[in-house]
C-alpha positions in Angstrom: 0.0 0.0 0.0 1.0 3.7 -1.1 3.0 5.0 2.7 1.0 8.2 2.2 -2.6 6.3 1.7 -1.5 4.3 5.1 -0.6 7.9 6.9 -3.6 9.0 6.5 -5.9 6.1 7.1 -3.6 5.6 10.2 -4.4 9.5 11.1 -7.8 9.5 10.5 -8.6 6.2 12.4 -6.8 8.2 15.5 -8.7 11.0 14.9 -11.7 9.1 14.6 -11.1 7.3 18.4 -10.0 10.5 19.5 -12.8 12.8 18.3 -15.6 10.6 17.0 -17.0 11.2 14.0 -18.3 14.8 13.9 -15.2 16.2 15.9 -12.4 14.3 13.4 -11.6 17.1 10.5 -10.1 16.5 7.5 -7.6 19.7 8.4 -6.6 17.5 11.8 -6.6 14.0 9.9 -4.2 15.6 7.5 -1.5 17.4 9.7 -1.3 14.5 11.9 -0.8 12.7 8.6 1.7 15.0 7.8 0.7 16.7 5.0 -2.0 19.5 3.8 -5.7 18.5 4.1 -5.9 19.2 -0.2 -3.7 16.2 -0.4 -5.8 13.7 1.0 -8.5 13.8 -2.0 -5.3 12.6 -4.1 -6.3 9.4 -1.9 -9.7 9.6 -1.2 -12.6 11.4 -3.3 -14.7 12.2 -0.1 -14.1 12.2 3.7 -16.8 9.4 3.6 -14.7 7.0 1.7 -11.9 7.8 4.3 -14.0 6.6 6.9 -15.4 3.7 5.4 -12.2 2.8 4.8 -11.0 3.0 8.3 -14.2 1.3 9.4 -13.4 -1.8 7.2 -9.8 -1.9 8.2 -11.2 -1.9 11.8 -13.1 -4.4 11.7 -10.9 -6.9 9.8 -8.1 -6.2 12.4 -10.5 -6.7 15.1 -11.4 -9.8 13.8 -8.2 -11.3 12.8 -6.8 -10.6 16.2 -9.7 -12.5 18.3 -9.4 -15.5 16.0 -6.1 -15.9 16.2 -6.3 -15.5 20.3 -8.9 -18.5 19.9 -8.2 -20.2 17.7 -4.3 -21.2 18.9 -6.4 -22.7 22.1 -6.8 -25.8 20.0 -10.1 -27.5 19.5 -9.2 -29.5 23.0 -10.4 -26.1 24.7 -13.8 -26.0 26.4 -16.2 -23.4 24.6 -16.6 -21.7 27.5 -12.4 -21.0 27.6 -12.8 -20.3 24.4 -15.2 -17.4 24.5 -13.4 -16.2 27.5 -10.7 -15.6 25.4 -12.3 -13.7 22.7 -13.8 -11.9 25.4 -11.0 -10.6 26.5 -8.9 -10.3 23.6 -11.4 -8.4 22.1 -10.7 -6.0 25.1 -7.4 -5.9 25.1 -7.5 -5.2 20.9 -9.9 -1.9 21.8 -8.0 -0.4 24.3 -4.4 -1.5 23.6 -4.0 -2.8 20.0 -4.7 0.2 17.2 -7.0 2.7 17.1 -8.9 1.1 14.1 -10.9 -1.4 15.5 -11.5 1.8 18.8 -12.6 4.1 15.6 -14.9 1.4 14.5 -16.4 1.1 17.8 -16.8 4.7 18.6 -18.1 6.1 15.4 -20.1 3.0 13.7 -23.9 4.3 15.3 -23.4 8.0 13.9 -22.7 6.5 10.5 -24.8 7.8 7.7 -27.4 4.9 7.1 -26.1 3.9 3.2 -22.6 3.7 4.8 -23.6 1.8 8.1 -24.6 -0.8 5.8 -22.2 -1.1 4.0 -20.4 -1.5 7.0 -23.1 -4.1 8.7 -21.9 -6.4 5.5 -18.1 -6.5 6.1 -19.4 -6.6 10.1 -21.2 -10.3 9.2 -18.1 -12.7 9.6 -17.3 -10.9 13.1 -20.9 -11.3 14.6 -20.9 -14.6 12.9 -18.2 -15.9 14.9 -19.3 -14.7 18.1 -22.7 -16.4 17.3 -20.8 -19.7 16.7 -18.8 -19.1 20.2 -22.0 -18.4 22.2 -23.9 -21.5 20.8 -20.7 -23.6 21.2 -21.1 -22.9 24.7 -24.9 -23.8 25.0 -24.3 -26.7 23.1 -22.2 -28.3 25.5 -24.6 -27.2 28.5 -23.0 -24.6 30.1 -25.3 -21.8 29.2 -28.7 -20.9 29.2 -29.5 -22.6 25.7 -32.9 -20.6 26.0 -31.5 -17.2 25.2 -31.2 -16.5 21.3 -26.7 -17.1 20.3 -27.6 -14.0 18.0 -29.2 -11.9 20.6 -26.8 -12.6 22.9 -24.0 -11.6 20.6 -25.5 -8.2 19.7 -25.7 -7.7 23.4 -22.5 -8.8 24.5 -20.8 -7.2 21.2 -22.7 -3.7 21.9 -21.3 -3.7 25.7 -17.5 -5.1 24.9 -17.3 -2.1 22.3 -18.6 0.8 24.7 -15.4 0.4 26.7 -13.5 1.9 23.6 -15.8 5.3 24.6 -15.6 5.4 28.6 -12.2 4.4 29.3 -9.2 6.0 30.4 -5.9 5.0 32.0 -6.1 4.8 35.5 -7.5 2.7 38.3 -7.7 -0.4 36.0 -5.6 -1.4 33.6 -7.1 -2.9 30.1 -6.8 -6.3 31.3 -8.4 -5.9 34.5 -11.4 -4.7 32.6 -11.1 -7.4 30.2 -11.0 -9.8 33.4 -14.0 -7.9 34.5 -15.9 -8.3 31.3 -15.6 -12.1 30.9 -16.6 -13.0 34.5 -19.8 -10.6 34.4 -20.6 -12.0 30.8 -19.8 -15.4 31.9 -21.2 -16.0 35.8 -23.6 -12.9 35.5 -24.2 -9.7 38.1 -26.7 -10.9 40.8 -24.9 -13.5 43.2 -26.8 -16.8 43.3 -28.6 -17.8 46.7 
């Protein structure tokens, strides 16, 4: 890939985490790209395409990362270790891998609707595989086989991803929270009697 194409997409997926979409301006995306915001539409026809673009690249990071966390357990590991895992690798991706995948997180509900489903599309094979996770684990008993794999995923998708908008260094490190995350998912809130 051209290294000024890759300047830019890196720059405009940090300005994306940063600012969300509204607040991330060409003008900004550019200088922290090193260059002047005219030169991006060499690259990209609209700032939409720039985002979709980040968004893809987000996801597909995100993706690749979780699977490969998983999928090196082996199929010897129990489903439940296994969605433990993705759990928390997706975590750890959000807050400490790129800001891609924190981009696509932050930004993906403000979205303009022909874009956001675009985006939905590419997003298939990642809610896919958390579906397959989820259902893994109430095949083999150890979850509530009532509740809907799908449903569940949205869910549990929709609250791994808000971290990427509330958190900030401090009194928990990222994989605390990811520790957090996986035994709330996992053994629930409410302690059992």
């Amino acid at each position: 890939m051209d290294p000024s194409r890759t300047r830019i997409l890196d720059a405009a997926a940090r300005q994306l985490r940063l600012c969300g979409l509204a607040g991330a301006k060409l003008a900004d995306i550019a200088k922290l790209a090193g260059m002047l915001a005219p030169s991006l539409y060499h690259h990209f026809p609209s700032k939409d395409h720039l985002v979709e673009e980040v968004m893809m690249e987000g996801i597909y990071r995100n993706t690749r990362f979780i699977v490969s966390k998983v999928e090196v357990l082996g199929q010897g590991a129990s489903p439940l270790d296994r969605l433990r895992v993705a759990i928390k690798s997706h975590i750890d991706y959000l807050l400490t891998g790129d800001d891609y995948s924190s981009a696509v997180a932050r930004v993906f509900d403000d979205l303009p609707d022909d874009m956001r489903r675009r985006v939905l599309a590419a997003y298939s094979s990642f809610d896919n595989y958390w579906r397959d996770l989820i259902a893994e684990v109430q095949r083999d008993g150890t979850a509530n086989a009532d509740l809907d794999a799908t449903v569940v995923g949205k869910f549990l998708i929709a609250m791994l991803n808000s971290c990427a908008s509330w958190y900030r260094p401090g009194k928990l490190a990222p994989a605390q929270i990811a520790d957090q995350a996986a035994e709330l998912v996992i053994y629930g809130f409410a302690k059992r009697a």
